[in-house]
C-alpha positions in Angstrom: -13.0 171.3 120.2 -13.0 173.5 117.4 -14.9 172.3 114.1 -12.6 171.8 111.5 -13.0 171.3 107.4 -9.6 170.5 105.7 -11.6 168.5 103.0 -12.9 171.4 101.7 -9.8 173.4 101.0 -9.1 173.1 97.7 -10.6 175.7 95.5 -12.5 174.6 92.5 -13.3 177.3 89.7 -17.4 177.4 88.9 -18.2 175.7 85.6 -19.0 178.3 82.9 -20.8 180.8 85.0 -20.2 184.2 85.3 -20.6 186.4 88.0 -23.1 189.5 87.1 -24.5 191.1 90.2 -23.1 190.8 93.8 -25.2 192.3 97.1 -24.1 193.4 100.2 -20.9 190.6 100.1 -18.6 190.8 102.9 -15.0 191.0 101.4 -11.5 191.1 102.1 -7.9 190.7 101.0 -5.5 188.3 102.7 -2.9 186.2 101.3 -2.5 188.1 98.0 -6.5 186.8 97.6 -9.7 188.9 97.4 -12.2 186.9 99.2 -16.1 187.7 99.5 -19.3 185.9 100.4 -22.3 186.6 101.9 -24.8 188.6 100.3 -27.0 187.6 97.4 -25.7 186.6 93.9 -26.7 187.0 90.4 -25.0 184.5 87.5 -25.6 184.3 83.7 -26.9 181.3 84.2 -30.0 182.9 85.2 -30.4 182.6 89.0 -31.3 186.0 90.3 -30.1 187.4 94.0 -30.0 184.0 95.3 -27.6 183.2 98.6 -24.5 181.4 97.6 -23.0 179.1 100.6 -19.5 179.7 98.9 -16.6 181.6 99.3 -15.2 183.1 96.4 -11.8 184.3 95.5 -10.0 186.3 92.8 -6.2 185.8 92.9 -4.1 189.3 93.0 -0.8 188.0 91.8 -2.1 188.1 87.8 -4.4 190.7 85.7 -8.0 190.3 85.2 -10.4 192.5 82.9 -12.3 195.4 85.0 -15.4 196.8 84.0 -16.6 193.7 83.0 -18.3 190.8 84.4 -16.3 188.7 86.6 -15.7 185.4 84.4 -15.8 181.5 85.6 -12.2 182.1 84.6 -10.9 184.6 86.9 -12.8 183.5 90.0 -12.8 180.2 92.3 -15.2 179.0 95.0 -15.3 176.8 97.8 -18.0 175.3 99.8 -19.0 177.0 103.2 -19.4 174.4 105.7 -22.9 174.4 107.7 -23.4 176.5 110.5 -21.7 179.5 108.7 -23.4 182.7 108.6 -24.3 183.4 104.7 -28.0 184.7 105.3 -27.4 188.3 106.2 -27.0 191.4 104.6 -25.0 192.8 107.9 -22.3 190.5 107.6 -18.7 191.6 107.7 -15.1 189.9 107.1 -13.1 190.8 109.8 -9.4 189.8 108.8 -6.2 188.8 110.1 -2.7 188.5 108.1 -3.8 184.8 107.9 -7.5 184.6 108.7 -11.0 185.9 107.9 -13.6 186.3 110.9 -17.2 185.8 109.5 -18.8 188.4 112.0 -22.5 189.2 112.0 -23.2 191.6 114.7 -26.6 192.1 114.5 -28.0 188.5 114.0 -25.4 186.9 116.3 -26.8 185.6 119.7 -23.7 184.1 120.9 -22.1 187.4 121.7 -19.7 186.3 119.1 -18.4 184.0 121.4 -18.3 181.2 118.7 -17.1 182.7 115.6 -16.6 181.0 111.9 -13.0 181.4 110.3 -11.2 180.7 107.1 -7.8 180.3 107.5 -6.1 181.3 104.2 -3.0 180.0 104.5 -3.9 176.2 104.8 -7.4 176.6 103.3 -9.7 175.5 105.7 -12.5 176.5 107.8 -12.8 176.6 111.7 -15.5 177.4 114.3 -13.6 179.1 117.0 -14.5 179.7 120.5 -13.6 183.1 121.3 -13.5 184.5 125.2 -15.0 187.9 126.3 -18.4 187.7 124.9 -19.1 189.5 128.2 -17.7 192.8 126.2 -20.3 192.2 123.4 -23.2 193.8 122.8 -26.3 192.9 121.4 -26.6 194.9 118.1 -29.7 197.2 117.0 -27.9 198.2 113.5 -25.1 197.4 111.9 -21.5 199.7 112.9 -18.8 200.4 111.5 -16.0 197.5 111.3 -12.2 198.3 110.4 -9.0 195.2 110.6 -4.6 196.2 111.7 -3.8 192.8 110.1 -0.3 193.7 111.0 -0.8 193.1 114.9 -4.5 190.8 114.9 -6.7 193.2 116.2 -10.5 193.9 115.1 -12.9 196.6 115.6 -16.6 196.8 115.4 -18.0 199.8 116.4 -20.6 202.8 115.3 -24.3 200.7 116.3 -26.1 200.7 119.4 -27.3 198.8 122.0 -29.6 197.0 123.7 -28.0 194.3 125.7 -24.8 193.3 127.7 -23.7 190.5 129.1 -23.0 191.3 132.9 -22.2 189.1 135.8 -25.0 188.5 138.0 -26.2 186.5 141.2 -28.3 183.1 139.9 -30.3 181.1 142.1 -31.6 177.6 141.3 -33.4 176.3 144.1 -31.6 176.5 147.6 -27.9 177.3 145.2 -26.8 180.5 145.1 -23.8 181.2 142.2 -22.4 183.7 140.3 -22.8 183.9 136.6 -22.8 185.9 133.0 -26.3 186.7 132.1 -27.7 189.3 129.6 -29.1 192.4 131.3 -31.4 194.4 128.7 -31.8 197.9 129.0 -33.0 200.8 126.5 -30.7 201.6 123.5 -27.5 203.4 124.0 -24.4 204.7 122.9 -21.7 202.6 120.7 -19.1 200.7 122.1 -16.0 200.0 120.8 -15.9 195.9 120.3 -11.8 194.5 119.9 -11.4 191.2 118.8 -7.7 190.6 119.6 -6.3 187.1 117.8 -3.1 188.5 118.5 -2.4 185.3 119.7 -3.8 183.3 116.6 -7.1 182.4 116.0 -7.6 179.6 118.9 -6.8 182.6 121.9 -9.0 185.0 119.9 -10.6 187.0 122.9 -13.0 190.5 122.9 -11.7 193.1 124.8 -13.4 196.3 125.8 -13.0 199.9 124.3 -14.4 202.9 125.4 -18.1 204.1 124.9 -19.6 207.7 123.8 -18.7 207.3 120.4 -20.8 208.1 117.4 -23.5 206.1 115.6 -22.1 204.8 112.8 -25.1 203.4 110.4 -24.3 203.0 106.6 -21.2 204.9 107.1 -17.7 204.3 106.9 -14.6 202.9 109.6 -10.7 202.4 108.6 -7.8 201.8 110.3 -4.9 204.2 109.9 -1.1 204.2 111.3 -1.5 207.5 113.4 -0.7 207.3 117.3 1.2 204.6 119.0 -1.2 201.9 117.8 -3.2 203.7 114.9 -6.7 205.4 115.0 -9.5 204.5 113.9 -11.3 206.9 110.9 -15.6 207.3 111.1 -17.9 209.4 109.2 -20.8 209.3 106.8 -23.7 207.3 107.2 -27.2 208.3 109.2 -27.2 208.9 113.2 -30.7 206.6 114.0 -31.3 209.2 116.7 -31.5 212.2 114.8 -34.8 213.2 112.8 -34.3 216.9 112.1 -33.4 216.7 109.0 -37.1 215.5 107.6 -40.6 216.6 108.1 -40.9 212.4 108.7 -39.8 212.1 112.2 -39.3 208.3 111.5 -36.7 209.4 109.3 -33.0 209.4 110.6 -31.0 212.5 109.5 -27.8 212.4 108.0 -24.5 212.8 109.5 -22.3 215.5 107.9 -19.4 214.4 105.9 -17.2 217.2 107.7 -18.4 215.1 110.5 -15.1 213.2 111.3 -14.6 210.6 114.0 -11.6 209.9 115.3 -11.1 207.0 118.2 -7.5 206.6 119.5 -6.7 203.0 119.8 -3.9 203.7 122.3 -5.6 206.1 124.9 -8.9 204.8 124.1 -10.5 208.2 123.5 -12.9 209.8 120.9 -12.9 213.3 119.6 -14.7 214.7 116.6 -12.7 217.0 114.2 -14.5 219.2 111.3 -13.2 218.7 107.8 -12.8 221.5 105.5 -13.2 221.3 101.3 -9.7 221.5 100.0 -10.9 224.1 97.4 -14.0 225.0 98.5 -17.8 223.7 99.8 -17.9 221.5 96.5 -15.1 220.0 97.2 -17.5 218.2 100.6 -18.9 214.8 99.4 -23.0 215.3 100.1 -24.2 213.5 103.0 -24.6 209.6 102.0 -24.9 206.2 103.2 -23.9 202.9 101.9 -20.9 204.1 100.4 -17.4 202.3 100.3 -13.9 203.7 101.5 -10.2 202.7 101.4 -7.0 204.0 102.6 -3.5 204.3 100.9 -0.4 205.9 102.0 1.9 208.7 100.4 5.2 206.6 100.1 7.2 208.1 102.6 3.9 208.3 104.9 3.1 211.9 105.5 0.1 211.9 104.6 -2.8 209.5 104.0 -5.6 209.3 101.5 -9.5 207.9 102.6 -11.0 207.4 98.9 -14.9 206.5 99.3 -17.0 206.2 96.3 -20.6 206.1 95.6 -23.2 205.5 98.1 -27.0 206.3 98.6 -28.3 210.1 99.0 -31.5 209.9 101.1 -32.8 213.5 99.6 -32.6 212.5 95.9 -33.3 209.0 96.4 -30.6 208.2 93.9 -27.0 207.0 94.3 -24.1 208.7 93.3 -20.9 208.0 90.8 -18.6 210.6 92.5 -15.3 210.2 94.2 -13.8 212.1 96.5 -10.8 211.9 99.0 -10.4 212.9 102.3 -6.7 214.1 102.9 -4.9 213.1 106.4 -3.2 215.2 108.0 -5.4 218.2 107.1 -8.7 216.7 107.1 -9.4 218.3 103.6 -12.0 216.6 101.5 -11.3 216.3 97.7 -13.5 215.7 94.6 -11.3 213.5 92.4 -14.2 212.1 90.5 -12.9 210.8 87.2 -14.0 213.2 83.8 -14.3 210.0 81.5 -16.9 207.4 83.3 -16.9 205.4 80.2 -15.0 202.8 82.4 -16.9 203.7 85.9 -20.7 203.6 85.9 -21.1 206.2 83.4 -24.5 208.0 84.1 -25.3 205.8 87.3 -24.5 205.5 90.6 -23.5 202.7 93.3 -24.9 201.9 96.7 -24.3 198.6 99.1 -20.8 197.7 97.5 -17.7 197.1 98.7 -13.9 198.3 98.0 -10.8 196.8 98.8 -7.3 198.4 97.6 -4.8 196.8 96.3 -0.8 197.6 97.1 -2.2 201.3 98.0 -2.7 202.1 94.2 -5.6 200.1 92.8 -9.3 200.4 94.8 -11.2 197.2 93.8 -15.0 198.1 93.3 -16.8 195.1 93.6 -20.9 194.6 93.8 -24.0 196.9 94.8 -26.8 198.2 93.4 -26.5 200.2 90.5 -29.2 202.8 89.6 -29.8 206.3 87.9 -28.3 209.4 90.0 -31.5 211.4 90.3 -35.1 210.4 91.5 -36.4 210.8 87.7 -34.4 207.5 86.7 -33.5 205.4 90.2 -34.4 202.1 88.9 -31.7 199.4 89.8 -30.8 198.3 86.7 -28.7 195.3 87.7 -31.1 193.2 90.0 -33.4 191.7 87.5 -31.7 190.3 84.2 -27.7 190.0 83.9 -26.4 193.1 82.6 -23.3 193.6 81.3 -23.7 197.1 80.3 -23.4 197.3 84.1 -20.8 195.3 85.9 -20.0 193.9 89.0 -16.3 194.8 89.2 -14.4 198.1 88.7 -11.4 199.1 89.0 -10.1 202.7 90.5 -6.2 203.9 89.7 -5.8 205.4 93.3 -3.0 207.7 92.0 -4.2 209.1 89.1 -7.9 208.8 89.9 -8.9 207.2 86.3 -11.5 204.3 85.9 -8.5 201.8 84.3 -10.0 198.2 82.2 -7.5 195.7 83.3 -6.4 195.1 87.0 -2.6 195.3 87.5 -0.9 193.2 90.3 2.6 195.1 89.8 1.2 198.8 89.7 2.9 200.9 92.6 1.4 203.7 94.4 3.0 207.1 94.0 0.9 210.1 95.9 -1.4 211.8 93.6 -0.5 215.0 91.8 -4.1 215.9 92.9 -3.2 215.7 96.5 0.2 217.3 96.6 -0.6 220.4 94.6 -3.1 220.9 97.6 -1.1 220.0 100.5 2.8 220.3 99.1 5.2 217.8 98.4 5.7 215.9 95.3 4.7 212.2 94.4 7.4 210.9 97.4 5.0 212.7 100.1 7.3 215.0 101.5 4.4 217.6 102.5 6.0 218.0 105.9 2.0 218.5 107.1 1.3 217.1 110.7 -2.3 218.9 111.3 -4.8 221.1 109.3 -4.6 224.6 108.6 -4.4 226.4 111.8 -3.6 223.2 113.4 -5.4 221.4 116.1 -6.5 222.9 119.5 -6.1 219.4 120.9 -2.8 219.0 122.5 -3.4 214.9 122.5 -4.2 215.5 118.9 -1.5 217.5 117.9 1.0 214.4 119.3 -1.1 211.7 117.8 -0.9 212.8 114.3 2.9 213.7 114.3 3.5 210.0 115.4 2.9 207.0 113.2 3.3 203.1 113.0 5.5 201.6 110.9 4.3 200.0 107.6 3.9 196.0 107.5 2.4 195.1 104.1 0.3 192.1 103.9 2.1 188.6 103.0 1.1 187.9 99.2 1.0 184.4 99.2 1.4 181.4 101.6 3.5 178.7 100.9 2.1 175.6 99.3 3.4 173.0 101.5 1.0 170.8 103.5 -0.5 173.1 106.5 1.9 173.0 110.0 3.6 175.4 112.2 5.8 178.1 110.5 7.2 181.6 111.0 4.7 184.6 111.0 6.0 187.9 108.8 4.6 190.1 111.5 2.8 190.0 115.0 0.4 188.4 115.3 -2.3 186.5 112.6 -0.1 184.3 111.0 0.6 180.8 110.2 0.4 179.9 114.0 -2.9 181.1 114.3 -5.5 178.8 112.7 -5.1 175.7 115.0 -1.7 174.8 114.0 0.2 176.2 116.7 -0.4 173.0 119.4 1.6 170.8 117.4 5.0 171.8 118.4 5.0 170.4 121.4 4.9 167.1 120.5 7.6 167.3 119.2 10.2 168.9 121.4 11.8 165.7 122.3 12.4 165.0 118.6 13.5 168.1 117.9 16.0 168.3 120.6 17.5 165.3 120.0 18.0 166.2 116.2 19.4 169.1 117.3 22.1 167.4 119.4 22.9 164.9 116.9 23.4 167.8 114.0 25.8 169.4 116.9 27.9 166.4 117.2 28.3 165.2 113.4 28.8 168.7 112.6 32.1 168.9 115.2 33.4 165.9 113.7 32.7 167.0 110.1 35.1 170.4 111.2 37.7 168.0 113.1 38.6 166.0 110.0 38.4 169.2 107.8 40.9 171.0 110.1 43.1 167.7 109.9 43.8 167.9 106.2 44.3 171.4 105.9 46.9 171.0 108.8 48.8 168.3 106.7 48.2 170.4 103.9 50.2 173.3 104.9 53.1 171.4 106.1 53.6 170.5 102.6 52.6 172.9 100.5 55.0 176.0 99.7 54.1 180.0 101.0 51.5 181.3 99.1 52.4 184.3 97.1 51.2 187.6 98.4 48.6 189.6 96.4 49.4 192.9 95.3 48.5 196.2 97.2 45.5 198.4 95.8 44.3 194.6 94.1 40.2 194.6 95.5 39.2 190.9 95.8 35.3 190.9 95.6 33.5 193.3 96.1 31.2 195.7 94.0 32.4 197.1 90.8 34.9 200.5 90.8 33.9 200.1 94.6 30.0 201.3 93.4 27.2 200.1 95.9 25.5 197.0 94.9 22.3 198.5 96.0 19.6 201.0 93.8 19.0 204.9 94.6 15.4 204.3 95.0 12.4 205.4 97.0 12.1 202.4 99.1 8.7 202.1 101.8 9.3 202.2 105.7 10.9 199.3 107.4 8.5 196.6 108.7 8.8 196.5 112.1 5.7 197.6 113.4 7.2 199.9 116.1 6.3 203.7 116.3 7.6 206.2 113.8 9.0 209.1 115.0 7.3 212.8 113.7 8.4 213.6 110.3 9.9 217.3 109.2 8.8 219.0 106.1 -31.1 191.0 103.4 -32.5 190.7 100.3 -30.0 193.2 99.9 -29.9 196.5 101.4 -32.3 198.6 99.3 -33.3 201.9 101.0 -36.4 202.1 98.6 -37.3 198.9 99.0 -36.8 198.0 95.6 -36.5 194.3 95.5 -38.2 193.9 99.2 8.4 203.1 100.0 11.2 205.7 102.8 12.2 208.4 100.3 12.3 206.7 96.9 -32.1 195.4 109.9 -34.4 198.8 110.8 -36.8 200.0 107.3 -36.0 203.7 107.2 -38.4 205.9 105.2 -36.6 207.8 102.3 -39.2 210.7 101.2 -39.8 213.8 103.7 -39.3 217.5 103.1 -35.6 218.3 103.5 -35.1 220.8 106.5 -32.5 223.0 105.1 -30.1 224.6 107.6 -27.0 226.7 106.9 -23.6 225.2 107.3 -21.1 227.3 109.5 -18.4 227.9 107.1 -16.0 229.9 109.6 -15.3 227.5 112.0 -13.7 224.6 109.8 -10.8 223.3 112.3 -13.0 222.8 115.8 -11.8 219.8 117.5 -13.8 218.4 120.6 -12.8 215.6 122.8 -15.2 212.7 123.6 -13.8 211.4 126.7 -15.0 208.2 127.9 -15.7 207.8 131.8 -14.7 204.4 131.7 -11.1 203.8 132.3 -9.5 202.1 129.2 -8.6 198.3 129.0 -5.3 198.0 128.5 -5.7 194.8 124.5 -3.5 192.0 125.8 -4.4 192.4 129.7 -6.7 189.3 130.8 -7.8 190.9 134.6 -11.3 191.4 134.9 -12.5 193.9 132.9 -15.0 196.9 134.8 -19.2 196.8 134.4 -20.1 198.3 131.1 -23.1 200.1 131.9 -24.9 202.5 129.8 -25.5 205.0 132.1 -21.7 205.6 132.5 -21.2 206.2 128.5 -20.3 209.6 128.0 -22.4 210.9 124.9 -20.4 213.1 122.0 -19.8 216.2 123.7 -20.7 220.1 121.6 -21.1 218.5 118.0 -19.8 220.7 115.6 -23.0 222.5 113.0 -23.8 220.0 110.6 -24.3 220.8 106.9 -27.1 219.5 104.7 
């Protein structure tokens, strides 16, 4: 039976502390809430990094001061139950419409077959037991994670392996059986983990994706609505496996940031395409890790925006304060970093935070490290004393690309001028762009970036009724999930015989009703008839009732046709609308090597050798075994 904690649902704000310095959180938006916990915590009352066994959460629906640090006021908490993972720098939220996953894939030994959950909409936390731990690795460092709330599926990907549970022959004395055991082998390629609650949170099951992507360490995975069931978006970060880069062969090189990943959730296949600078080479974000990203959507969806800012650059041992954008369809990167940092972090960068956007036009910067941007002044300046020169939380206008001081629930998303003037259109979308320049040499490409799923947004708020079945706003993830689907049956009988008693007193009701009016007319003169051209109801002059407005794509989550037109991570070891874990070494000689600037558009296919699972299919799945991965095939030149 699953663990539940309804007594602990009610969120109490913390009593005249505020929040200063947040580490490696976990976070994420459901229910019109940012949540985040995890990590290590520093509050003006004086405790430094220290683990919190809360989860927070900052309410969306009303305006809180940015830039600042994160007041008693504007933030509530409530206790995590024991047994909840709150100890590891790793940790990630995946997230459902409803429900947030606490997932730690490199200290989990269950195979994340028993998984801790918060259920938003009635407050309260669950163990779960979650089938397919047989399609789970064991993790050597930490992936790349990315959550379609819309339909309830997860993915975890981007870290290798070293284990996988595989069914094998047991023998216990003269009994012979067949069971799951974990067969360890050398490291190997990434797999593609799906957690699928599709089903709500008590038939949450792993399913298998294809192998032979790329490492993803300290880089970046997101979700967008390309395809029949979206892609998934992965670049930045170091590949583990790589040491060119540095004189230090126990240092990992960096992966290019023209490097792009794509993983097609529908065909299950990975292909690497190479990303151009819209304007030019300094338009290409330097390689980084422990950056954070979000995505947002031109209105009419023709195009999509990945903003990442900040992160860790290995070769200056610094972090950065830059933002850029990588534009979808094209795969053009952007620097969009704002002129006036007076509201960002000024002269200092940010490393080991986390982002999460807002109704596409607000990108939430919350926690990290926060240090000089050049080896000559890299000292953390957040870590030791509460500073409030240096916040916690900032907040990022994602369509004018301006650090703003007050966070805005109501502010809509219009596609930057920024973008446009590179890729056409106006602030609608309207670009008409399906590919990059040139276009893609990829037939399967070409199709899945001229198809997209339909937008369905988030719900904002649950209803404040006492927890119990009720209607989900879109597949999957909603207020079934969480362990309140098994009451309904129960109740059939009562609800059938209600049903047949509303039937009968309703027919009766209509009987006497059609009595009187009978009567009535046999003794009441003609009525007079209305005049010709009179309009009874109606709008006025005949206008439509409705506004001439830009509205955003239906939500029905089908497919839209083609448009026209632990102390915390410290690398230095610091502190030990439609048409309206492993210490890497920092210092070693850079190995410079030219970038090939002619052949910007190259697109290779990382096919899989495994055929794919097909998400809501429960037949056996196929051995996983390493040897069958299919490793990245003819990586395009990386750039230093």
């Amino acid at each position: 039976m699953p663990t539940l904690h309804g007594e602990e649902k009610a969120l109490a704000s913390r009593a005249s502390t505020d929040l200063c310095a947040v580490i490696n959180q976990a976070s994420a938006i459901v229910g019109g809430q940012l949540y985040y916990a995890m990590g290590t915590y520093t509050f003006s009352d004086g405790n430094l990094q220290v683990r919190q066994n809360k989860l927070f959460t900052i309410p969306l629906t009303k305006s809180f001061p940015a830039h600042s640090l994160i007041s008693s006021s504007t933030y509530s908490s409530v206790d995590i139950p024991a047994g909840v993972p709150i100890n590891d720098d790793e940790g990630v939220f995946l997230y459902t419409n409803t429900t947030l996953y606490f997932y730690e894939p490199d200290q989990d030994r269950t195979n994340g077959t028993s998984i801790w959950t918060f259920n938003a909409s009635n407050e309260t936390f669950t163990q779960v037991t979650v089938g397919g731990g047989e399609n789970v690795p064991y993790q050597l460092y930490p992936g790349g994670f990315a959550s379609d709330p819309a339909t309830g599926r997860m993915y975890y990907s981007g870290s290798l392996r070293n284990s996988q549970k595989r069914k094998v022959k047991r023998t216990l004395g003269d009994v012979e059986g067949e069971g799951y055991g974990v067969v360890r082998r050398a490291p190997s390629v990434p797999w593609v983990q799906i957690l699928d609650a599709s089903g709500g949170d008590f038939n949450a099951s792993w399913v298998g994706g294809a192998g032979g992507g790329p490492t993803l360490l300290y880089g970046t995975l997101q979700y967008v609505r390309y395809g029949k069931k979206g892609i998934l978006v992965g670049f930045g970060g170091v590949d583990p496996e790589d040491h060119s880069q540095f004189a230090d062969q126990n240092v990992a090189s960096y992966r290019s940031m023209t490097e792009i990943f794509i993983f097609d959730i529908d065909s299950q296949t990975w292909y690497s395409i190479e990303a151009t600078g819209a304007t030019g080479e300094d338009d290409i974000p330097t390689p980084r890790l422990s950056f954070c990203s979000t995505v947002s959507a031109a209105p009419d969806d023709s195009s999509f925006q990945i903003t990442i800012y900040g992160g860790f650059w290995l070769s200056a041992a610094a972090a950065t304060n830059k933002v850029h954008v990588l534009i979808l369809p094209t795969f053009q990167w952007l620097d969009v970093t704002p002129k006036d940092q007076t509201l960002g972090d000024g002269n200092y960068g940010r490393q080991s935070h986390r982002c999460a956007l807002w109704n596409d036009a607000q990108m939430i910067v919350l926690g990290g490290i926060i240090q000089g941007i050049n080896s000559r002044n890299n000292t953390p300046v957040n870590t030791g004393t509460c500073n409030s020169t240096h916040p916690p939380l900032l907040v990022l206008d994602t369509t004018t690309f301006e650090w703003v001081d007050t966070f805005n629930p109501n502010k809509s998303y219009s596609q930057p001028k920024q973008i446009y003037d590179v890729i056409g259109g106006d602030w609608r979308g309207l670009n008409g762009r399906t590919s990059p320049n040139g276009g893609f040499n990829n037939s399967q490409l070409t199709f899945i970036f001229e198809n997209k799923v339909r937008r369905i947004d988030q719900p904002t708020a649950f209803a404040a009724s006492s927890p119990g079945p009720t209607s989900t706003s879109g597949p999957g993830g909603g207020s079934n999930g969480g362990g309140n689907g098994g009451g309904s049956k129960s109740n059939t009988g009562a609800i059938a015989g209600g049903v047949v008693a509303g039937v009968v007193v309703v027919a009766l009701v209509a009987g006497i009703i059609w009595w009187f009016l009978r009567k009535r007319r046999t003794q009441e003169p003609p009525s007079i008839p209305q005049p010709e051209g009179v309009v009874v109801g109606g709008g006025v002059g005949g206008a439509p009732t409705g506004m001439n407005r830009f509205e955003k794509p239906e939500l029905d989550g089908t497919v839209a046709g083609a448009r026209p037109n632990q102390t915390a991570f410290d690398p230095q070891k610091v502190n030990g609308t439609d048409a309206n874990g492993a210490v890497m070494e920092l210092h070693g000689d850079l190995v410079g090597r030219p970038v090939d600037g002619n052949n910007h558009n190259l697109v290779y296919e990382l096919e899989s050798s495994q055929p794919r699972g097909e998400l809501g299919s429960e037949a056996p799945r196929g051995e996983l075994d390493s040897a069958q991965a299919v490793p990245l095939l003819h990586q395009p030149p990386r750039g230093v």
